[in-house]
PAZAPA-4460 file (N, C-alpha, C; in steps of 0.05 Angstrom, whole numbers, plus 32768, in hexadecimal, padded with zeros to 4 digits):
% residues 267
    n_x    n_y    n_z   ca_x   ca_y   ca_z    c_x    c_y    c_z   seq   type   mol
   801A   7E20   8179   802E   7E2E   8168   801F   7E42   8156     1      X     A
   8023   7E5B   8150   8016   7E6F   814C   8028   7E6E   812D     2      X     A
   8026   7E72   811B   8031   7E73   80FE   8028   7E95   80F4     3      X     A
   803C   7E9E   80E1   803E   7EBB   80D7   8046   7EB4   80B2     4      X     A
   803D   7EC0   80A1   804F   7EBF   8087   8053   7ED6   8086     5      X     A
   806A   7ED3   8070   806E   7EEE   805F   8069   7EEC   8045     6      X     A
   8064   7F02   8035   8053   7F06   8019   805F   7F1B   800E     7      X     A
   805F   7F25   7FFD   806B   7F3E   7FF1   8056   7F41   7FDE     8      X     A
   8051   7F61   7FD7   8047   7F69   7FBF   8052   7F80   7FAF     9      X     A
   8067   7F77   7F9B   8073   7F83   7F87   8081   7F96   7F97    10      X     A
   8094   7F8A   7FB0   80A9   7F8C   7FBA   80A5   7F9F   7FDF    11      X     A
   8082   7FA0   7FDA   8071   7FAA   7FF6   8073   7F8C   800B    12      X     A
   8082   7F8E   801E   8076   7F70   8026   806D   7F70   8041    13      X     A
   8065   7F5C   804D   804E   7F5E   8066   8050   7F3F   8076    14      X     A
   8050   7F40   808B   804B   7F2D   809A   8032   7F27   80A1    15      X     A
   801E   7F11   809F   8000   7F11   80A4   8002   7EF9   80B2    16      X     A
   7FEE   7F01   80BF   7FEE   7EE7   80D7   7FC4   7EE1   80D7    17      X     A
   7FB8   7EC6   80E2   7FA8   7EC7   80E7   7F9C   7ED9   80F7    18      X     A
   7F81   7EEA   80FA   7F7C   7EF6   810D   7F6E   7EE0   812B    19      X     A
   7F67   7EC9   811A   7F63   7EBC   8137   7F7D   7EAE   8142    20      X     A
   7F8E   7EB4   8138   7FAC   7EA6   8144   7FB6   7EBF   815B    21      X     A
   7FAE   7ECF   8158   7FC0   7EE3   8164   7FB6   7EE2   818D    22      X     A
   7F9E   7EDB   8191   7F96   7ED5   81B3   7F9E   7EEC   81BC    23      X     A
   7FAE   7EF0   81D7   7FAB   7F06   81E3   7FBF   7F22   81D7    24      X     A
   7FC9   7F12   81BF   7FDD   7F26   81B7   7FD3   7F43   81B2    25      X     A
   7FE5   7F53   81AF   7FD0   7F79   819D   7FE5   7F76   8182    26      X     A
   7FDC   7F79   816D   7FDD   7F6F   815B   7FFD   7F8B   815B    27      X     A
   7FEB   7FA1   8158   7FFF   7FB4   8156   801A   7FB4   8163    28      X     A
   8016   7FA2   817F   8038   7F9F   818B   8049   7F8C   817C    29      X     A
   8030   7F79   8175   8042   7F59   815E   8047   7F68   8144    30      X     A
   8043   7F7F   8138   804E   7F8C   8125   8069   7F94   812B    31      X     A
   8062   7FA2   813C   807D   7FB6   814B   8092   7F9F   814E    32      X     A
   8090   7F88   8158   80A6   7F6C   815A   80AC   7F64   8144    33      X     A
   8099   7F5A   8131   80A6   7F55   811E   80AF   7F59   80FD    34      X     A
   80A2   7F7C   80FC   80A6   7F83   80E7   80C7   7F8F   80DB    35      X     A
   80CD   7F90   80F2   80F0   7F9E   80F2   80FE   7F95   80E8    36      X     A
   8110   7FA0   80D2   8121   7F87   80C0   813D   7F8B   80CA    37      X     A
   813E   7F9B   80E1   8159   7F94   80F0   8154   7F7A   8102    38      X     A
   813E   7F78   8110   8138   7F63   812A   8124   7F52   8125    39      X     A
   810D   7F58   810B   80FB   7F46   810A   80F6   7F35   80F4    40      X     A
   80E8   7F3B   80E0   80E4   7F28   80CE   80EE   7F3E   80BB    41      X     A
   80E5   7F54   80B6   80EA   7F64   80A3   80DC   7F6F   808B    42      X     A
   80C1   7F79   8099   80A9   7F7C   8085   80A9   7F98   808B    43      X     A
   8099   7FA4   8071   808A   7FBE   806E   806E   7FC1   8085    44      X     A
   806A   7FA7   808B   8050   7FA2   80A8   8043   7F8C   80A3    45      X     A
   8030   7F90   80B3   8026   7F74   80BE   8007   7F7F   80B7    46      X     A
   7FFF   7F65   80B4   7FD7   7F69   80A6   7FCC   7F46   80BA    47      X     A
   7FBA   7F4B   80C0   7FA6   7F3E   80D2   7F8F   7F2D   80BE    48      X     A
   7F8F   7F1B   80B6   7F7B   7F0F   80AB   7F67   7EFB   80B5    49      X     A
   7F49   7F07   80B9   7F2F   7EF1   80C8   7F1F   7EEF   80B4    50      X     A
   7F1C   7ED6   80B6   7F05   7EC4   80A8   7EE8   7ED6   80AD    51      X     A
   7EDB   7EDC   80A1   7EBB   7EDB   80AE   7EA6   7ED2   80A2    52      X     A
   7EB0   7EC5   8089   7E96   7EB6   8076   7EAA   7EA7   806B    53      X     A
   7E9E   7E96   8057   7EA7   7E82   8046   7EBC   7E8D   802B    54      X     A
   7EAA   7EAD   8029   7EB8   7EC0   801A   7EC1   7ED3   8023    55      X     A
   7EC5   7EDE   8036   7ECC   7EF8   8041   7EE5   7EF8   8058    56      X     A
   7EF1   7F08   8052   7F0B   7F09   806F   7F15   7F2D   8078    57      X     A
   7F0A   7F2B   8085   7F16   7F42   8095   7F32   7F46   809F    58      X     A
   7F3B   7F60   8090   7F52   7F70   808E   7F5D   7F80   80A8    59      X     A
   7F7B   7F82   80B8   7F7F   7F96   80C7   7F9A   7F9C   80C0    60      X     A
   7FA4   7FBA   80B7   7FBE   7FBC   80B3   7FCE   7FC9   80C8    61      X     A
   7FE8   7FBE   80D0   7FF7   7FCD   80D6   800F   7FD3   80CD    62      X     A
   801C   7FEC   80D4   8038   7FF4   80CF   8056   7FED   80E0    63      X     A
   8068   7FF1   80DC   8077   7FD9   80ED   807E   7FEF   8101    64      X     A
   806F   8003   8104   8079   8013   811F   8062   8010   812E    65      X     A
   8049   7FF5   812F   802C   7FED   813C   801B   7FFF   813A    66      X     A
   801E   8014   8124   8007   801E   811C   7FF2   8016   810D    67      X     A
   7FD4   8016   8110   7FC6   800C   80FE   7FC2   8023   80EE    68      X     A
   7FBD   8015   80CE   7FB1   802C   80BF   7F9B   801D   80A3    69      X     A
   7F8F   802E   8098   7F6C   801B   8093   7F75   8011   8078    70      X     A
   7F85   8011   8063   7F85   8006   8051   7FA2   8005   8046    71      X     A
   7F9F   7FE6   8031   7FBF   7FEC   801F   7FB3   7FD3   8006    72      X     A
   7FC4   7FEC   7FF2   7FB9   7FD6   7FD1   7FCB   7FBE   7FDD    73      X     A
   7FE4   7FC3   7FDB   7FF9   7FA6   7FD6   7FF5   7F97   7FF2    74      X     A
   7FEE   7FA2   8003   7FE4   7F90   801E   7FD0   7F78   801E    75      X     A
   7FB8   7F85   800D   7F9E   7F80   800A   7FA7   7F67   7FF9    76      X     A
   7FB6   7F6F   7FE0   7FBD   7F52   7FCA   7FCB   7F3A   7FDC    77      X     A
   7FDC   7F43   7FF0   7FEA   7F26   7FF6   7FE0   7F1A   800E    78      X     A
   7FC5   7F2B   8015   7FB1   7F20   802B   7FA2   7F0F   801B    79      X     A
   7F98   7F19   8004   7F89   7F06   7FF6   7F95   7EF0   7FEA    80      X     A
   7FAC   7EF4   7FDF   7FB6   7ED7   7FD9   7FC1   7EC1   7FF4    81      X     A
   7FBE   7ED0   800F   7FC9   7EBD   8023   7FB5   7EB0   8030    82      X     A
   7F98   7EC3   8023   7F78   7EB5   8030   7F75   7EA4   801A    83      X     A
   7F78   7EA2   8005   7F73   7E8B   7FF1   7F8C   7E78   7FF0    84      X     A
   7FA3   7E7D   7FFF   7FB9   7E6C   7FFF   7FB1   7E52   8013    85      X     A
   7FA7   7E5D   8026   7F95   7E4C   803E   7F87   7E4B   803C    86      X     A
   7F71   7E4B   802D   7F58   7E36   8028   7F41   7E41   8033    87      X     A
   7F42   7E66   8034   7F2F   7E76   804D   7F1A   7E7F   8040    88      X     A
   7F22   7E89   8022   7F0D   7E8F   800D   7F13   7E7F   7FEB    89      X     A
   7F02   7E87   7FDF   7F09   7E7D   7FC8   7F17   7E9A   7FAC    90      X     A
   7F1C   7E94   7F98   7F38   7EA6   7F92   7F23   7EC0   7F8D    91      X     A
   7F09   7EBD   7F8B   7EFC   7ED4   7F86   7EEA   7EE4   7FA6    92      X     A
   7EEF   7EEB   7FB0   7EEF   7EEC   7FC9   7EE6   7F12   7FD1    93      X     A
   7EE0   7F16   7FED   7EDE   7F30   7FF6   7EE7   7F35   800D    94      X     A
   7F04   7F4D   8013   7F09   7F55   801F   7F00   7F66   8037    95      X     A
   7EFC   7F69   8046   7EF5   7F85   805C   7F06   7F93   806C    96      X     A
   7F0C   7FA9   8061   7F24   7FBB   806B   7F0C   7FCC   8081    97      X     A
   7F21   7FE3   808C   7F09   7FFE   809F   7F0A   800C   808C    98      X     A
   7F15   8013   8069   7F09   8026   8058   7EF4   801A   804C    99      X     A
   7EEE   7FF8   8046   7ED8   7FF2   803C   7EDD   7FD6   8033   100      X     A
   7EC9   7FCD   8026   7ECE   7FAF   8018   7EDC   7FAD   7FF8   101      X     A
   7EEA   7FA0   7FF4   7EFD   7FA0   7FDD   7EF6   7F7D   7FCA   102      X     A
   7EEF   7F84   7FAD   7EF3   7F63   7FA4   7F09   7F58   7F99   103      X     A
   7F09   7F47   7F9D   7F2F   7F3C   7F9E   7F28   7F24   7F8F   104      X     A
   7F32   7F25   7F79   7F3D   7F0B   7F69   7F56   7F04   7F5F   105      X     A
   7F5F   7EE9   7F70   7F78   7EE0   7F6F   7F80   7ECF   7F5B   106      X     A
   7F8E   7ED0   7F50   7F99   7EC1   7F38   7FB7   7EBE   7F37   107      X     A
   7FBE   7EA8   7F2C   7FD9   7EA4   7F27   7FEE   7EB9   7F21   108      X     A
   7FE8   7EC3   7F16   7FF6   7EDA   7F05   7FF5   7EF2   7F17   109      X     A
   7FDF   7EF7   7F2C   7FE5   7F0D   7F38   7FC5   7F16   7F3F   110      X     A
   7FC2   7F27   7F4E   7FAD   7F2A   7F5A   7F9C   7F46   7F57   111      X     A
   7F82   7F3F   7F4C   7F82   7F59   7F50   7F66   7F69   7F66   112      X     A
   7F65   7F7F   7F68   7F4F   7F8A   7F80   7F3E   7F9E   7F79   113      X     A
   7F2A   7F9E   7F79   7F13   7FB1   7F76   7F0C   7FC7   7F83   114      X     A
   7F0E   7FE0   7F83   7F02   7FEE   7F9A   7EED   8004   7F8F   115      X     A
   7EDF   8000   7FA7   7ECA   8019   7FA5   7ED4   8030   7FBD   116      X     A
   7EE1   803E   7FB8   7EF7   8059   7FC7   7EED   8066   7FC1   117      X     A
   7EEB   8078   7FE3   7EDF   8092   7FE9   7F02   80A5   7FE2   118      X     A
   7F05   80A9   7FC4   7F1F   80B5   7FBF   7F1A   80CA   7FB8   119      X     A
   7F21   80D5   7FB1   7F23   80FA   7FA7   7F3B   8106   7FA5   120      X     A
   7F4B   8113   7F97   7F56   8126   7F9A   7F53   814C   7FA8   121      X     A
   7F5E   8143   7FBC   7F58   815B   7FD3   7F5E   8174   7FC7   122      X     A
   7F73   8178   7FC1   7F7B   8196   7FB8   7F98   8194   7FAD   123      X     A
   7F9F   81A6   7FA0   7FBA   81A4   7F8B   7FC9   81BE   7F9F   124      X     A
   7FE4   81B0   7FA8   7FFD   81BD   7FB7   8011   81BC   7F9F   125      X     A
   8027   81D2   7FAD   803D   81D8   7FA4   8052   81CB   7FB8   126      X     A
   8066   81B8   7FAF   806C   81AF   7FC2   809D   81AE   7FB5   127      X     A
   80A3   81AE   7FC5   80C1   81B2   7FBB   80D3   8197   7FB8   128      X     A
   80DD   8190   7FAD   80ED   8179   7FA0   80FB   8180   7F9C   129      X     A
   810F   8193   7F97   8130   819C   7F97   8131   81B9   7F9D   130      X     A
   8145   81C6   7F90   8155   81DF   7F91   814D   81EC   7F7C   131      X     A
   813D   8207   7F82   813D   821D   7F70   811F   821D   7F67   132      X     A
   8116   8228   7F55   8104   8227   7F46   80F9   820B   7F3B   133      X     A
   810E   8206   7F32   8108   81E9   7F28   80F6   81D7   7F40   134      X     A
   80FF   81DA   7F5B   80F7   81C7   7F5F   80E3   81C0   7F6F   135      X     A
   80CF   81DA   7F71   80B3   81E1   7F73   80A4   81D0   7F5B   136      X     A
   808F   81BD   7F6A   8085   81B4   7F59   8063   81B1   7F59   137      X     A
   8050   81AD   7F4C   8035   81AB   7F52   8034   8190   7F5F   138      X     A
   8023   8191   7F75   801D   8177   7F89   7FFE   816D   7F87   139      X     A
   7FF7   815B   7F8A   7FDC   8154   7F92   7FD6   8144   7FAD   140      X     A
   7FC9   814B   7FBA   7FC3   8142   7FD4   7FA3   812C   7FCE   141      X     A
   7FAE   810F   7FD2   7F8D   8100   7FCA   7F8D   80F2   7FE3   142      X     A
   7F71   80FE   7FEB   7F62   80EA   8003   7F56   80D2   7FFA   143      X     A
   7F67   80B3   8002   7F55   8096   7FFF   7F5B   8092   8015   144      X     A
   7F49   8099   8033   7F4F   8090   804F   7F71   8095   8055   145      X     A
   7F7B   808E   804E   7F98   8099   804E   7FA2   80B2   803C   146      X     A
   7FAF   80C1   8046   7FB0   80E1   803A   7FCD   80DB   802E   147      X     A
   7FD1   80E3   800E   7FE4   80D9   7FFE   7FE8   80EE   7FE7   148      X     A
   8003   80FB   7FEC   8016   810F   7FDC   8027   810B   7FC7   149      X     A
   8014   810D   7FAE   8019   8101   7F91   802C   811C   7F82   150      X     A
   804A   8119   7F7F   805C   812D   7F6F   8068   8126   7F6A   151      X     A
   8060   8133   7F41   8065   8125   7F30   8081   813D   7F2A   152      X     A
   808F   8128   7F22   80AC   812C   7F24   80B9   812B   7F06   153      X     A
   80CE   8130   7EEF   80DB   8124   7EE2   80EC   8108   7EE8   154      X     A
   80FB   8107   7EF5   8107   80EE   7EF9   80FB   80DC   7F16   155      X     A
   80F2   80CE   7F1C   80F4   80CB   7F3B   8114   80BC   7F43   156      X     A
   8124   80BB   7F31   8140   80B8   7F3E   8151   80CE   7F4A   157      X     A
   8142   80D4   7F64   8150   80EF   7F6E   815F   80DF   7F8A   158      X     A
   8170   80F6   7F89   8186   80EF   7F99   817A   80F8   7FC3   159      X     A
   8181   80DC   7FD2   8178   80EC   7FF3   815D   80EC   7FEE   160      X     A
   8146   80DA   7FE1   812C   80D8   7FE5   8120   80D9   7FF9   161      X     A
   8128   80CF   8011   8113   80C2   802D   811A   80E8   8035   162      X     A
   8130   80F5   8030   813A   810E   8043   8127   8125   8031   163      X     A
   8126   811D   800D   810B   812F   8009   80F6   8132   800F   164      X     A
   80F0   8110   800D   80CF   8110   801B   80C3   810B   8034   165      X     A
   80D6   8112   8041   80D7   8112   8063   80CA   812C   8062   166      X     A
   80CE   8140   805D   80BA   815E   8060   809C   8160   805F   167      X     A
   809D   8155   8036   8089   8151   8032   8077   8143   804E   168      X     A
   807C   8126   804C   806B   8116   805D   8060   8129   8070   169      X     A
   8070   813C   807F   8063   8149   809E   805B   8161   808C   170      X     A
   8052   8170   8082   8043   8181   8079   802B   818B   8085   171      X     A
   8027   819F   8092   8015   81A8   809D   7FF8   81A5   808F   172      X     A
   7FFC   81B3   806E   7FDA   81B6   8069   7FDA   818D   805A   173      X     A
   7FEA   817D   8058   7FD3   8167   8056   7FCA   8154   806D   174      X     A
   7FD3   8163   8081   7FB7   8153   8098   7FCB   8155   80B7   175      X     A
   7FBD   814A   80CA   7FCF   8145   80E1   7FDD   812C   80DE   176      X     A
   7FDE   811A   80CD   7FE1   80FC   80D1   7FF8   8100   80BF   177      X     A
   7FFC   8112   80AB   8010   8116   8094   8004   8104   8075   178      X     A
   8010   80FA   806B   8017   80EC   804F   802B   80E0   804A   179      X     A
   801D   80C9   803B   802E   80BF   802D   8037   80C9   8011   180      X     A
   804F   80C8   8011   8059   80E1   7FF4   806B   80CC   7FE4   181      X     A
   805F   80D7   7FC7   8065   80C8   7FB3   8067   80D2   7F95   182      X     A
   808A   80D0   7F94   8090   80DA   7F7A   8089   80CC   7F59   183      X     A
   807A   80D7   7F49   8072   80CD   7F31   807F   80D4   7F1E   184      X     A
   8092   80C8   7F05   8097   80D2   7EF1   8091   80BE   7ED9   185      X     A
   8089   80CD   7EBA   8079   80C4   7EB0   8097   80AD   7E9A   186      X     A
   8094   80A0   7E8D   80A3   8090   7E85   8096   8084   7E65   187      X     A
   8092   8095   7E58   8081   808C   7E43   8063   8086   7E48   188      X     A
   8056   806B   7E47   803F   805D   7E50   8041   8053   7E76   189      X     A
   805C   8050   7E78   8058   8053   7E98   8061   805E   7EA9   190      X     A
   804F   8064   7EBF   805C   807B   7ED6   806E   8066   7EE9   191      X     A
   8084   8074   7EEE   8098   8068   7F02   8095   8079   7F1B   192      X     A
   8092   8070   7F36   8087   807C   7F43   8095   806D   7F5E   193      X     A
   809F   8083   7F77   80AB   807D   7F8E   80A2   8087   7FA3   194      X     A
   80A2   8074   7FBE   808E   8083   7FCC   8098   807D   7FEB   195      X     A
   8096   809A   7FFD   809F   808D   8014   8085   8094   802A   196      X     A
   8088   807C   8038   806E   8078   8046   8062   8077   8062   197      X     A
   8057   808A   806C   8058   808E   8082   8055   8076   8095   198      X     A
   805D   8072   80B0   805C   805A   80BF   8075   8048   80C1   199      X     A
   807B   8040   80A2   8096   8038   809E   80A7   8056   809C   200      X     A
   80AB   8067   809E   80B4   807B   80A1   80CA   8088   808E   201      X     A
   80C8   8078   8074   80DF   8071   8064   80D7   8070   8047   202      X     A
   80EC   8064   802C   80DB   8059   801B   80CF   8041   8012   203      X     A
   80C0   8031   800F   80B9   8019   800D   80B8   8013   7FE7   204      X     A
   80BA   7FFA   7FE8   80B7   7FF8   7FCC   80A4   7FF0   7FB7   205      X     A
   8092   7FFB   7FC5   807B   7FFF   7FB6   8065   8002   7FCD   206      X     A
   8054   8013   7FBB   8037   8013   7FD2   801F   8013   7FBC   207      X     A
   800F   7FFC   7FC4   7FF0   8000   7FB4   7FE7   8018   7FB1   208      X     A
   7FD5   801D   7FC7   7FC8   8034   7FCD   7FD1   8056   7FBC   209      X     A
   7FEA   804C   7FC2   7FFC   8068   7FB1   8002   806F   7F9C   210      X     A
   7FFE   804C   7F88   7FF6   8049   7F69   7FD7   8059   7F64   211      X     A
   7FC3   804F   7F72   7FA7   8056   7F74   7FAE   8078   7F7B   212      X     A
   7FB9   8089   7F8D   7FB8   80A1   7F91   7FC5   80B0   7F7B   213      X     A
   7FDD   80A3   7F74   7FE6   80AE   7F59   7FD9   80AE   7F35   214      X     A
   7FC3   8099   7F3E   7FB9   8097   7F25   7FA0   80AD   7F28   215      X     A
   7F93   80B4   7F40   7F83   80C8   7F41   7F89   80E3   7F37   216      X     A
   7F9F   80EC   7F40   7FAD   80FF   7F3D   7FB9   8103   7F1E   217      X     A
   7FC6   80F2   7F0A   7FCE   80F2   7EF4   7FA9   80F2   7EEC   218      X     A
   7F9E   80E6   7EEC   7F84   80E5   7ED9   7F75   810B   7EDC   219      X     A
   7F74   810B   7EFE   7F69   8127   7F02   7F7C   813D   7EEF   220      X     A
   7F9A   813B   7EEE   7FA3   8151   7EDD   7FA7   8149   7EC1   221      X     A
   7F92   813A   7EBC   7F93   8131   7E9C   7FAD   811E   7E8D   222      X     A
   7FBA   8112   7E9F   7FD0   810D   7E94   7FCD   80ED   7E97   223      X     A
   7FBF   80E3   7E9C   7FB7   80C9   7E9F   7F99   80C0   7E92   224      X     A
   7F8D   80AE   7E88   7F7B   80A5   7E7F   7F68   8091   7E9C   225      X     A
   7F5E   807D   7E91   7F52   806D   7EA6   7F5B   804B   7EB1   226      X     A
   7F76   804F   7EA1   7F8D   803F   7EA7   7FA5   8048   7EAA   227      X     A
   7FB3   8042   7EBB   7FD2   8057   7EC1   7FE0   8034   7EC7   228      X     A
   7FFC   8028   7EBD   800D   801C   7EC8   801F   8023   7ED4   229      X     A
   8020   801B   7EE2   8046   802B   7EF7   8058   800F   7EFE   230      X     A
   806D   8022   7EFD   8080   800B   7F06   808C   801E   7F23   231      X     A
   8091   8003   7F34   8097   8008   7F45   80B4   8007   7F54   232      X     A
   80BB   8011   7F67   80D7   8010   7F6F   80E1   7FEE   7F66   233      X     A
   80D6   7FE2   7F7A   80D9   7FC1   7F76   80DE   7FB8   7F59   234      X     A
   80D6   7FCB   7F4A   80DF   7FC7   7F2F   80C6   7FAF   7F20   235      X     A
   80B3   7FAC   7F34   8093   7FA1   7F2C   8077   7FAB   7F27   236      X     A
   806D   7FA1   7F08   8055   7FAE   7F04   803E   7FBC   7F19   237      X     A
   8030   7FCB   7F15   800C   7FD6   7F21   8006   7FE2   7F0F   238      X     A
   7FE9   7FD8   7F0C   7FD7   7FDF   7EF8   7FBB   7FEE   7F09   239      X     A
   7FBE   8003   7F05   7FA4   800E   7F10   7F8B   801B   7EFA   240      X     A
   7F79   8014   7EF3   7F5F   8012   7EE9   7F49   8021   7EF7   241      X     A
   7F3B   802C   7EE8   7F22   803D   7EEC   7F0B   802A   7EE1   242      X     A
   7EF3   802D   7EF7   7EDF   8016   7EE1   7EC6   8028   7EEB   243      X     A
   7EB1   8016   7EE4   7E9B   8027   7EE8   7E9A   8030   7EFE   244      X     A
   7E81   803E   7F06   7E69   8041   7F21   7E87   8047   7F35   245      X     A
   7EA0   8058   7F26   7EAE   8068   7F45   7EC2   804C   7F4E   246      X     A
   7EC6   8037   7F39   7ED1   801E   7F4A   7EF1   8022   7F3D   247      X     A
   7F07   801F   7F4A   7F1D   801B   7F45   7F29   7FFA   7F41   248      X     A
   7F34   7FF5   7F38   7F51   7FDA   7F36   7F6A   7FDC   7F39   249      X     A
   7F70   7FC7   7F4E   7F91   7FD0   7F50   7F9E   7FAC   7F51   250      X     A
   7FAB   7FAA   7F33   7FB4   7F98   7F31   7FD8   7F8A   7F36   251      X     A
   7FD9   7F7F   7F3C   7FF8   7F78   7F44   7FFE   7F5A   7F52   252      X     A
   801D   7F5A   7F54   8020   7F44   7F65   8021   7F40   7F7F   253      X     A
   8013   7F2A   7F83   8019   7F1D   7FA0   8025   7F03   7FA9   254      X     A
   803C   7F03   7FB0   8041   7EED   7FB3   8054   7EDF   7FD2   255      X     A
   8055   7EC5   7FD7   8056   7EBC   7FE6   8077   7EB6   7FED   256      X     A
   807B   7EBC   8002   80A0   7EBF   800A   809E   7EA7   8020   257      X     A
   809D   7EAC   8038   80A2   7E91   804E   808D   7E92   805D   258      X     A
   808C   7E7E   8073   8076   7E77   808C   808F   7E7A   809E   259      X     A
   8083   7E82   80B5   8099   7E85   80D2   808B   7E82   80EA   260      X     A
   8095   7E88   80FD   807A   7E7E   811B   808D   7E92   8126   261      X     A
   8073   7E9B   8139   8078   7EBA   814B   8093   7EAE   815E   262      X     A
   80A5   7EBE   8165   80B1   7EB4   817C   80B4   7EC1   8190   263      X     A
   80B9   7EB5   81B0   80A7   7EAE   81CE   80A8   7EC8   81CB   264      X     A
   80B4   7EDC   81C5   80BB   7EFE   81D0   80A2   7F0C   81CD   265      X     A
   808B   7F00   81B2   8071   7F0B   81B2   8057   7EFA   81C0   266      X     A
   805B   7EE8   81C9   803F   7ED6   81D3   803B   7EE1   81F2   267      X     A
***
């Protein structure tokens, strides 16, 4: 009997399965089965978790259309709390994604992740969000292995979101692969921030990685310091942090929803 959970992180959620449970399966088709929330379980995707030390577990993500892609903040948190939920590492632990190794300390309260990101902000676009003048706005395009379209907006309560940032995403100059695009508006001390994400093809409610791209982007145009909070669609905290030696923090929740077992349609 092959066993699957589901996890959510601050309303991102994911199906993770052992990577030695999976045998002759391709991980990417068992996404494609059961990430569908018309037919399957109903996740944002599926993440692969292997043991390889006492402390270490190796990371594989996919999207629920069996794409793989190399990294995710809120992925990464409810991998780590599902490797310390099972007894695979201890709460202070190290991840291994294909963008790099991440330190992950899990705690009751929520989890948080370390990174040393090859991030940058690529180049500043003009990109359109409504009608007229108005709704030309300055964009930032930030490379962290995933290419991600930070526009900062006044409200992000705009009306037909997935049909605005359906353009955006396919955009010629940020890459062949597109972006993930993500509206920021500032809210006093926190940015409220919406994001729709390529793979899932849609909006999801919340994305790590896109807290971390947005905080690059607010800090690069001065409008952020070396801590930015956001609130997210899900209507749940991320705390993203600047620390020394180039290292980022991305803090938030992870937490634990059900266990299920694959059924015969994927073995």
């Amino acid at each position: 009997m092959s066993l699957f959970s589901k996890y959510t992180g601050a309303g991102n959620d994911f199906v993770i399965v052992r990577g030695e449970e999976l045998g002759l399966r391709d991980a990417g088709t068992l996404a494609a089965a059961l990430c569908p929330r018309a037919t399957g379980v109903g996740v944002d995707g599926l993440i692969t978790v292997r043991s390889l030390s006492e402390e270490v577990v190796r990371l594989r993500f996919f999207n629920c259309d069996g794409s793989e892609f190399s990294t995710c903040g809120n992925g990464s948190r409810c991998a780590a709390r599902y490797a310390v939920d099972r007894g695979l590492v201890p709460p202070d632990h190290i991840l291994v994604t294909d963008d790099g190794e991440i330190l992950a300390r899990v705690r009751e309260d929520g989890v948080a992740l370390e990174y040393a990101l090859d991030a940058r902000v690529e180049r500043e676009l003009r990109a359109r969000v409504g009608t007229g003048k108005r709704g030309e706005r300055d964009a930032w395009l930030v490379r962290m292995g995933t290419a991600h379209l930070v526009v900062p907006v006044p409200s992000v309560d705009v009306e037909d979101f997935d049909d605005l940032c359906r353009p955006l995403r396919w955009r010629e100059d940020v890459g062949p692969g597109g972006a993930n695009v993500h509206l920021v508006a500032r809210d006093g001390a926190t940015a409220l921030i919406r994001t729709f994400e390529r793979g899932v093809e849609g909006e999801t409610l919340a994305c790590g990685s896109g807290c971390m791209a947005a905080a690059f982007a607010l800090r690069a145009a001065g409008e952020a310091g070396d801590r930015v909070e956001f609130l997210v669609r899900s209507g749940a905290p991320l705390t993203v942090e600047f620390l020394e030696a180039g290292r980022i923090r991305l803090t938030g929740p992870a937490v634990f929803i059900f266990d299920g077992v694959f059924p015969e349609a994927t073995r």
